[in-house]
C-alpha positions as CSV (number, residue, x, y, z in Angstrom):
1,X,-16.5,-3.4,1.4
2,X,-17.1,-0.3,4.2
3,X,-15.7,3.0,2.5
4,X,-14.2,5.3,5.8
5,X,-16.1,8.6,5.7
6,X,-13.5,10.6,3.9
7,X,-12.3,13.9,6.2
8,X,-13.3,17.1,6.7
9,X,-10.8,20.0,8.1
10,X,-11.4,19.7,12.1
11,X,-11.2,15.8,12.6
12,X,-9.0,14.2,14.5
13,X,-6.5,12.0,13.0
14,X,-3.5,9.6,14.6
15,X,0.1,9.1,13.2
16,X,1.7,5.8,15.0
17,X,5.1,3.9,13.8
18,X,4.0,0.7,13.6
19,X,7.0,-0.9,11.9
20,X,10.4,0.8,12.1
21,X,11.7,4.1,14.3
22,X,13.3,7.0,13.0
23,X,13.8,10.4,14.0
24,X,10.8,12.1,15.4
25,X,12.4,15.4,14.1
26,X,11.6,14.0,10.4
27,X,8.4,14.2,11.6
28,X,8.2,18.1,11.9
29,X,6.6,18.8,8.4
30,X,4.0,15.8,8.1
31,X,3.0,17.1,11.2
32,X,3.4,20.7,10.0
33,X,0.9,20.0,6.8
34,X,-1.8,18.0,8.8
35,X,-2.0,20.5,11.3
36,X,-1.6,23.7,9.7
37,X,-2.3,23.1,6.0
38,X,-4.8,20.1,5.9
39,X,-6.3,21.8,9.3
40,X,-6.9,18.5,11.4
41,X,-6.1,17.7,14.9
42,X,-3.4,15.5,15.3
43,X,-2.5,12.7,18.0
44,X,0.8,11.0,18.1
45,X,1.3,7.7,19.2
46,X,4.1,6.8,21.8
47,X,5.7,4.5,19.0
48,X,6.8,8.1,17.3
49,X,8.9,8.6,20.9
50,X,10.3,5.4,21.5
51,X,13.3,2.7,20.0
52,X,13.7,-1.2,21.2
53,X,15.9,-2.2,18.5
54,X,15.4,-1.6,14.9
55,X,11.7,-1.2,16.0
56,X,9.7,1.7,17.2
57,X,9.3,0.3,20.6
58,X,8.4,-2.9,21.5
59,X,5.5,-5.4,19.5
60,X,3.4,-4.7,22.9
61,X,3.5,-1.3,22.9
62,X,3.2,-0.6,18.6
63,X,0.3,-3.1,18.4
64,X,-1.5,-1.4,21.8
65,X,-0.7,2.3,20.2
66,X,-2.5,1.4,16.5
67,X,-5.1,-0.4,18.6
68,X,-6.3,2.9,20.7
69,X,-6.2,4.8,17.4
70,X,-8.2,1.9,15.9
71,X,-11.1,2.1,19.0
72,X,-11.1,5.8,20.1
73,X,-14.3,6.7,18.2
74,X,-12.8,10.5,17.3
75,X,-10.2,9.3,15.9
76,X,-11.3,9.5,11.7
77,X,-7.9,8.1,9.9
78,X,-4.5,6.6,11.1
79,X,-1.1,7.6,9.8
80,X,1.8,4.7,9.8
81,X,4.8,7.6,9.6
82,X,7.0,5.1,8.1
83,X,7.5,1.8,6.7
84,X,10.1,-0.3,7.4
85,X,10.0,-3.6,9.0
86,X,7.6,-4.7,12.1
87,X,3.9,-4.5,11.0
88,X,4.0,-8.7,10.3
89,X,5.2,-9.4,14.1
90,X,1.9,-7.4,15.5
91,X,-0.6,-8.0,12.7
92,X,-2.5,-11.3,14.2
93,X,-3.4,-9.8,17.5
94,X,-5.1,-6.7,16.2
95,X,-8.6,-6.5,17.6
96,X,-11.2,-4.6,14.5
97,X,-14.1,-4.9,15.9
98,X,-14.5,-1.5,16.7
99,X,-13.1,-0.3,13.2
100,X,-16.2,-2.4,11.7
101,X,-18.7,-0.4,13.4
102,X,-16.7,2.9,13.0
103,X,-14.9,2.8,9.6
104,X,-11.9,5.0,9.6
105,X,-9.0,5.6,7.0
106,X,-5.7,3.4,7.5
107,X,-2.9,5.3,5.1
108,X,0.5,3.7,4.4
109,X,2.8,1.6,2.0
110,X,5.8,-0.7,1.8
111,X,5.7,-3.2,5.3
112,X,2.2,-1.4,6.7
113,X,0.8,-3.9,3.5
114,X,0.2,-6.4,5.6
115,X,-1.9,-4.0,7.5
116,X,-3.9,-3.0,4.4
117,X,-4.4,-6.5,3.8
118,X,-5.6,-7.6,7.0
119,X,-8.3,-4.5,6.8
120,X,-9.2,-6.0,3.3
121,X,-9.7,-9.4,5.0
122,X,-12.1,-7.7,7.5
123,X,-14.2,-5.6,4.8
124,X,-12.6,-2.3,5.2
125,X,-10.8,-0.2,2.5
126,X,-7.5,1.7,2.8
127,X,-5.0,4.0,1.5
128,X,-2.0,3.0,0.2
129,X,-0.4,6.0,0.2
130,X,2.1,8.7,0.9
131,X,3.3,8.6,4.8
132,X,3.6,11.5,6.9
133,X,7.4,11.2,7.4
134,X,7.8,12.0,4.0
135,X,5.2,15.2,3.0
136,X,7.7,17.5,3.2
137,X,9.4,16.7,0.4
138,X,8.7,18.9,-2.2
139,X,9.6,16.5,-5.2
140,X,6.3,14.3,-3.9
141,X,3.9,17.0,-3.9
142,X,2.1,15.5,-6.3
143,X,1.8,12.3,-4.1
144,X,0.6,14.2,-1.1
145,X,-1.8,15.8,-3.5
146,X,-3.0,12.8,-4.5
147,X,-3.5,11.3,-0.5
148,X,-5.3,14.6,0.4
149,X,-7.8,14.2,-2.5
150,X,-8.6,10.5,-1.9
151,X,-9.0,11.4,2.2
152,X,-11.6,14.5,1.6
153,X,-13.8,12.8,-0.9
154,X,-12.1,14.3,-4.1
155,X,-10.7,11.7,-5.3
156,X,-10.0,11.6,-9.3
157,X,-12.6,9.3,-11.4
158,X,-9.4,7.6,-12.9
159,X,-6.1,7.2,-13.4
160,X,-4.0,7.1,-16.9
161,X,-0.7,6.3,-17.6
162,X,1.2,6.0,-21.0
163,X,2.2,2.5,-22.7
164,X,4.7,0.3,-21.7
165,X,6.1,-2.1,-24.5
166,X,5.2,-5.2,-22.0
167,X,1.3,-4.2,-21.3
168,X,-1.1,-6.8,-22.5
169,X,-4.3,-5.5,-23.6
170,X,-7.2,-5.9,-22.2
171,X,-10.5,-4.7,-19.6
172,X,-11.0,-6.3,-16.1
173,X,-13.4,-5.3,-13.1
174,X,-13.1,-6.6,-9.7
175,X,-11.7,-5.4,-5.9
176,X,-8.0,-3.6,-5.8
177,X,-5.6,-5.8,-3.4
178,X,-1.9,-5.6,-2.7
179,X,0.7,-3.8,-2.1
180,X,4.3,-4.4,-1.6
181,X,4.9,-7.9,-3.0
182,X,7.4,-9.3,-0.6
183,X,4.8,-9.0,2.2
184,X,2.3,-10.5,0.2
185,X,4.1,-13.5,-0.6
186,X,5.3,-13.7,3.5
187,X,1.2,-13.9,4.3
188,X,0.6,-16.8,2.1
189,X,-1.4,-19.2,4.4
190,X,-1.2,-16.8,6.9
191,X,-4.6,-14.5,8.4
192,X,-3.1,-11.4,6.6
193,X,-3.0,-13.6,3.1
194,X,-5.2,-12.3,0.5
195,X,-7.7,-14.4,-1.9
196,X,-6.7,-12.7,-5.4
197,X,-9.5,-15.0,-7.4
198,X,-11.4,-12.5,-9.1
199,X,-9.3,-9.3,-7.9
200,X,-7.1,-6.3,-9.8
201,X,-3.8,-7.2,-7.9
202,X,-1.1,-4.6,-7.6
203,X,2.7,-5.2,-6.6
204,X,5.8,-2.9,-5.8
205,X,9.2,-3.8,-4.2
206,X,12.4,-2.6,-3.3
207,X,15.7,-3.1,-2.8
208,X,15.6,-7.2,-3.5
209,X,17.5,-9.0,-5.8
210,X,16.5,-10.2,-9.4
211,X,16.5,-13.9,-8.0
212,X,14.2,-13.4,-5.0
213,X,11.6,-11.4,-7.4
214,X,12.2,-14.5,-9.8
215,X,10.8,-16.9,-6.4
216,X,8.9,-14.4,-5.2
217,X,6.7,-14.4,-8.8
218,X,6.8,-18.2,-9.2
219,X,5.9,-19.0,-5.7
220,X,2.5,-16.9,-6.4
221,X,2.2,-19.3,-9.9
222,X,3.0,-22.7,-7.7
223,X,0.9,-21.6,-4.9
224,X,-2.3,-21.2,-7.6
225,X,-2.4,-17.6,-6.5
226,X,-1.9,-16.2,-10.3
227,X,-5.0,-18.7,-12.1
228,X,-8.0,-16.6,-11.5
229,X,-6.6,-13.2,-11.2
230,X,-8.8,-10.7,-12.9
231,X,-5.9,-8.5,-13.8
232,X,-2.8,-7.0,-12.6
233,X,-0.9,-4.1,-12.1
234,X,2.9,-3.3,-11.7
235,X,4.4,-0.5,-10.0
236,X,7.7,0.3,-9.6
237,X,10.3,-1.9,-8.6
238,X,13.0,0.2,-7.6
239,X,16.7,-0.6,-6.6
240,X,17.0,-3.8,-7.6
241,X,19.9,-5.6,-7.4
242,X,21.6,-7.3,-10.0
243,X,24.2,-10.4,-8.9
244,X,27.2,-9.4,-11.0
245,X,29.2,-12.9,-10.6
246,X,26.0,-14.7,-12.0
247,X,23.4,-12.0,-14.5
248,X,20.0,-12.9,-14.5
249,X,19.6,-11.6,-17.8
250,X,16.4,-9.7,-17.4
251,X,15.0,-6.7,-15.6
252,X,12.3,-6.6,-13.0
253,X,9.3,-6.5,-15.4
254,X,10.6,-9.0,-17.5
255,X,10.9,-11.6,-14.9
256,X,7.3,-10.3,-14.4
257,X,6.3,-10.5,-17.8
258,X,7.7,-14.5,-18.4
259,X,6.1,-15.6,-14.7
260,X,2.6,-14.3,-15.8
261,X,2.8,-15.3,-19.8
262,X,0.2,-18.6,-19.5
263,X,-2.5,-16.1,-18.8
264,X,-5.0,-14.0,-20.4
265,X,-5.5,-11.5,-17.9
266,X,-5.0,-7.6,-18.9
267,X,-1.5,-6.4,-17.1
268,X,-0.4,-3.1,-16.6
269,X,3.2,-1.7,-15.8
270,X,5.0,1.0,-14.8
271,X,2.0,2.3,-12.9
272,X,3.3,5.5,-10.7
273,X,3.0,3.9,-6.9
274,X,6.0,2.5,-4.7
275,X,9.0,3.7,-3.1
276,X,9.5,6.4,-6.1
277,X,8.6,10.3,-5.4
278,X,5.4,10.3,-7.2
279,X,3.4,7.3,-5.7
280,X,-0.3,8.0,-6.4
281,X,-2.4,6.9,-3.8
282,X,-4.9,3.8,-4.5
283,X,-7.9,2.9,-2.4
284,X,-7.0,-1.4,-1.5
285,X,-10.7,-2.9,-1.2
286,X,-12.5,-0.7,-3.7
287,X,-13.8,-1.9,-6.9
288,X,-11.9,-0.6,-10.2
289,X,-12.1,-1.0,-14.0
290,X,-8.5,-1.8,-15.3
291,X,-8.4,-1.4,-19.0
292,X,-5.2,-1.6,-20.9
293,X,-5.1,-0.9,-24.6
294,X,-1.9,0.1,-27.4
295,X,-2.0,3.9,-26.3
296,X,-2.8,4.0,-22.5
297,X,-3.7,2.2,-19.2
298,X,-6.4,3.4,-17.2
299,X,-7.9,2.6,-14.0
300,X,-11.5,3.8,-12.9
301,X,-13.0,3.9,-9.3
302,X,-15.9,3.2,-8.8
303,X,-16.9,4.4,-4.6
């Protein structure tokens, strides 16, 4: 895998939109701390200006604005602002050539997944991340801490988090994939799916129902996609929704739990990264050690 040169204060960095609009004025303070605090030069994309629908401008004119950032050699990482929905329609036509030959840092979460995975595909790691519409919030300062670390190089050795009653013990090496697990399951069979044999997968959602996270977990067992995992880790799966006229009868990380129970792989939950305020950032592509045991869960990097 090619590791981005992490930043140093002076380089110039794009933010783009390539899923959903929103306000530019929500903008002001991610803008605010790259500039000012984090001391780079930023460019904004015209998707951060524009609306055609739910969309921040059309598929022509997001997938053209990530793909200047993507070639323009000064150009050392690439914000998505925001998540959303859109990245899947303009994810196939994406020309990295360039990015092989000059590496840069792709930050985002929740839709831009299928982003992070198609860099994966093409050797390249990424941040999932913190995105720059939301840095000014001062309950996920420890998330943007966490972003700025991984970016200049200072990134922690590891990552702990206490027991969860549903962890099964233990130690797996191999390459970080994922993301948001909807997405993944939408790029089965597709160029942006993902080949988990051997990998530390991690998955997050939002806002779906018990039911689709039920078919969501079994299509990855049907498909084959769960046999030769190396491990896997569960973030947070926030908002779900419950169908009142027919209970499902178990919570998110159950369903989990019971899809994944014919295996022997180590699993991990209730690892800190999603749509929650503290999301830790985690570097998709790079090798890790995942090693659960009765007291704690700990991932290593190893870059």
């Amino acid at each position: 895998m090619i590791l981005p040169p992490f930043l140093r204060p002076g380089d110039t960095v794009g933010i783009v939109s390539p899923a959903s609009w929103f306000p530019y004025e929500e903008l002001a303070d991610g803008i605010h701390i790259l500039r000012d605090v984090w001391h780079l030069n930023v460019l904004e994309g015209q998707s951060l200006h524009v609306t055609d629908g739910p969309f921040a401008g059309s598929d022509e004119l997001r997938r053209a604005d990530l793909q200047r950032f993507f070639d323009d050699p000064n150009v050392r990482a690439v914000f998505a602002a925001r998540g959303g929905y859109g990245c899947y329609r303009i994810a196939d036509d994406l020309d990295l050539t360039r990015l092989q030959t000059n590496p840069k840092w792709l930050v985002g979460f929740s839709d831009v997944t299928v982003l992070l995975s198609l860099l994966y595909n093409q050797g390249i790691v990424s941040l999932h991340g913190l995105m720059p519409r939301q840095f000014g919030d001062p309950d996920r300062a420890e998330s943007l801490e966490s972003l700025r670390r991984w970016l200049f190089g200072e990134y922690p050795s590891h990552y702990t988090v206490p027991a969860h009653p549903l962890n099964r013990s233990g130690q797996a090496t191999g390459p970080l994939v994922g993301g948001n697990l909807t997405m993944l399951v939408n790029s089965i069979n597709t160029p942006t799916d993902v080949d988990f044999r051997g990998k530390i997968l991690f998955i997050e959602d939002i806002d779906e129902t018990l039911f689709s996270l039920d078919r969501m977990m079994l299509q990855f067992r049907r498909a084959g996609r769960l046999a030769r995992l190396a491990g896997l880790v569960v973030g947070q799966f926030t908002d779900m929704r419950a169908n009142l006229s027919l209970p499902f009868g178990k919570d998110a990380y159950e369903i989990i739990a019971d899809t994944v129970s014919g295996y022997a792989f180590p699993v991990l939950y209730d690892f800190p990264a999603g749509h929650v305020t503290y999301n830790l950032a985690l570097p998709i592509g790079s090798t890790v050690d995942l090693i659960v045991e009765q007291e704690s869960g700990r991932i290593n990097f190893h870059l």
